[in-house]
N, C-alpha and C positions, 0 to 999 in steps of 0.2 A: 550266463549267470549274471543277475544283475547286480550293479553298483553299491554298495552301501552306501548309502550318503555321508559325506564327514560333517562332523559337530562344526560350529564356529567356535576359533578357536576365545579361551574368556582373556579378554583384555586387561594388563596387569596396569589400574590406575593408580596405586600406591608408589608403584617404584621402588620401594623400600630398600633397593637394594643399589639404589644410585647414592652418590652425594647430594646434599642439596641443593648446590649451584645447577648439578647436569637432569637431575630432575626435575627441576623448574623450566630450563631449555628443552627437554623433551616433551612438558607440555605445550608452552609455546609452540614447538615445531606441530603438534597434534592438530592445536586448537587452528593455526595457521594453515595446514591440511585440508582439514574440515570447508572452513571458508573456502578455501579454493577452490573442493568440488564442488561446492554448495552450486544447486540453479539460483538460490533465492536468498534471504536473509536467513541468518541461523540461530535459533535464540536460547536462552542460557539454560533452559532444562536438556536440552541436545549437547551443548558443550559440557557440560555437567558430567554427564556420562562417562569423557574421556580422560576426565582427569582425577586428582586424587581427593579425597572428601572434607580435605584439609586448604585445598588450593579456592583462589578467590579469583574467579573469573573478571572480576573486572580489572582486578592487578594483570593478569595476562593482558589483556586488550591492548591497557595502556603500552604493557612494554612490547608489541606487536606495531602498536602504531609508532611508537618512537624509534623504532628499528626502519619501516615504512616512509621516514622523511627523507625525502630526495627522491626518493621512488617514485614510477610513472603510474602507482595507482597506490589506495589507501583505503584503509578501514572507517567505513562508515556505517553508524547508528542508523536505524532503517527499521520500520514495522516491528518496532517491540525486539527485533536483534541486532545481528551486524552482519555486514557482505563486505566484501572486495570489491573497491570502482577502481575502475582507470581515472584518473585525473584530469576534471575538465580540460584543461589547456591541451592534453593531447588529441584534442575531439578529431582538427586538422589531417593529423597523420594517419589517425586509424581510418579514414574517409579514404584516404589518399592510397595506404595498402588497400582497403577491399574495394573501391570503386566507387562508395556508396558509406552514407553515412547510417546509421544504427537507426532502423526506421521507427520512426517517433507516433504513439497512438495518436489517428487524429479524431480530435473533438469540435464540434460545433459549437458556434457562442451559445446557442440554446442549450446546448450538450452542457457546457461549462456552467454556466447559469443554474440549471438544478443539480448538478454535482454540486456546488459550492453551498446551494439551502440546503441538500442534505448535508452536508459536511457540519454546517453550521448548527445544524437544527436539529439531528436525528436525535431519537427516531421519528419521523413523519412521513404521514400520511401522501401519496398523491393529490389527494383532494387541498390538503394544507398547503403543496408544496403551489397549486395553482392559487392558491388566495393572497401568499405571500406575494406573487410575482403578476399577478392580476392576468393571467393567462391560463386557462385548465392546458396541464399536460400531457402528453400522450401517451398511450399505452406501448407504443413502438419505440419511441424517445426512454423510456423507463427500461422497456428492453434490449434496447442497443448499451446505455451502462452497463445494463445486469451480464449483457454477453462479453464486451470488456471488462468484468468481474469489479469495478471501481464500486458497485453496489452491492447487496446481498437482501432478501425480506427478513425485516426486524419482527419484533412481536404484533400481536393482532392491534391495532388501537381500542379506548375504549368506547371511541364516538360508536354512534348507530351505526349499526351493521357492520362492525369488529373490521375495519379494513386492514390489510396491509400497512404498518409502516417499512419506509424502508434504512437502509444503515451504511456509513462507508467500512471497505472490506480492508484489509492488508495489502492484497493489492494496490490498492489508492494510494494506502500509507508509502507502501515502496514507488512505486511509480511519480509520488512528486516528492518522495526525497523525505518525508516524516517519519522522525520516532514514532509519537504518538500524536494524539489528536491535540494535545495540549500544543504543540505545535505550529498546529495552523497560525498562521498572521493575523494580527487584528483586524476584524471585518470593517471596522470603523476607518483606521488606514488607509485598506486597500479601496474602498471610497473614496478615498480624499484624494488620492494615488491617481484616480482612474482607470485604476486597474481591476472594479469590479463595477459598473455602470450599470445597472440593472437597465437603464431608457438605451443606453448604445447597444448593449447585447438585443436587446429586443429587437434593436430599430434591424440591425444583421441580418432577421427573418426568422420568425418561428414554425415549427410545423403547427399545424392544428389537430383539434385532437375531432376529430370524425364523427357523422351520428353515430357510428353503431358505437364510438366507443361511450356516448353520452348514454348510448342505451343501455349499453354492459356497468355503468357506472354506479354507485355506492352510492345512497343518499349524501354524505359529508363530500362526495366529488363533485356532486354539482350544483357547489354556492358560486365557484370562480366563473366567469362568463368566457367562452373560448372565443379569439378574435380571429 
């Protein structure tokens, strides 16, 4: 005979029947839950859900992270929600328990170089992205982002022959640690910094981007001259 499936049971976010001090801590404990399993960031239509239609998600946070000080990890802002980090300073120890530090995506200065004109710019074009940087880019280079997910294809452009722009993803945003894009550092800075050198990244080594891919190319991809 087979199983009946049971219902999920419905979630009481009211509470109504607590006081309001232990019903504010039961959200907390909820909302804290949540992040914990979470793989990724968790944003506030999902937290939304668990709690009461009265409760104000960002007052939780706050008293989640001021519980969280002293602690060996803490709630951080991240791609439009929030996650649980471990706290830089403990990077040392957790190397030390697994053997191995927490393997870091790696990127190529060329890699970094058109991540940062998308980031900058989006949405644009490849073709755009090579006239910016006076190198046409490669089709391989575009999809080794797109397979790191740092990218994703934006809407068609409206130059000749509708190409491809492209967009940074959430992934991006969490992986270098952004809210939102309003985040990024000032491009102008990180010039000044050195710490975005359009002539050093280059000098590093670029791929080239191929005949066939000049053949496969969009009329707006090939103003930039590939070196």
């Amino acid at each position: 005979m087979a199983r009946r499936r049971r219902s999920p049971a419905i979630l009481d976010t009211e509470l109504a029947d607590l006081p309001p001090a232990l019903r504010w801590r039961e959200w907390m404990a909820r909302v804290e839950a949540v992040l914990f399993a979470a793989p990724g960031p968790v944003d506030r239509e999902v937290l939304a859900r668990i709690v009461g239609r009265d409760c104000i998600v960002d007052l939780i946070i706050d008293d989640i992270r001021e519980e969280l000080h002293g602690r060996p990890y803490e709630l951080v802002s991240v791609a439009g929600g929030w996650q649980l980090r471990t706290r830089p300073r403990h990077a040392e120890a957790i190397q030390a328990a697994f053997g191995s530090a927490p393997a870091e995506t790696p990127l190529t200065p060329a890699e970094m170089l058109v991540l940062a004109v998308i980031a900058y710019h989006q949405p644009v074009t490849r073709g755009e992205i090579g006239e910016m940087i006076g190198k046409s880019v490669s089709r391989d280079l575009i999809g080794d982002l797109r397979g790191l997910g740092f990218i994703a294809a934006g809407p068609r452009s409206p130059r000749p022959g509708a190409p491809y722009t492209y967009v940074t993803t959430r992934t991006f945003l969490s992986h270098f640690s952004l809210d939102t894009l309003r985040d990024l550092p000032d491009l102008e800075a990180l010039e000044d910094a050195g710490l975005l050198n359009k002539e050093n990244l280059l000098a590093g080594g670029f791929p080239l981007a191929g005949e066939a891919e000049d053949d496969l190319a969009s009329d707006d991809e090939r103003g930039s001259e590939g070196l």
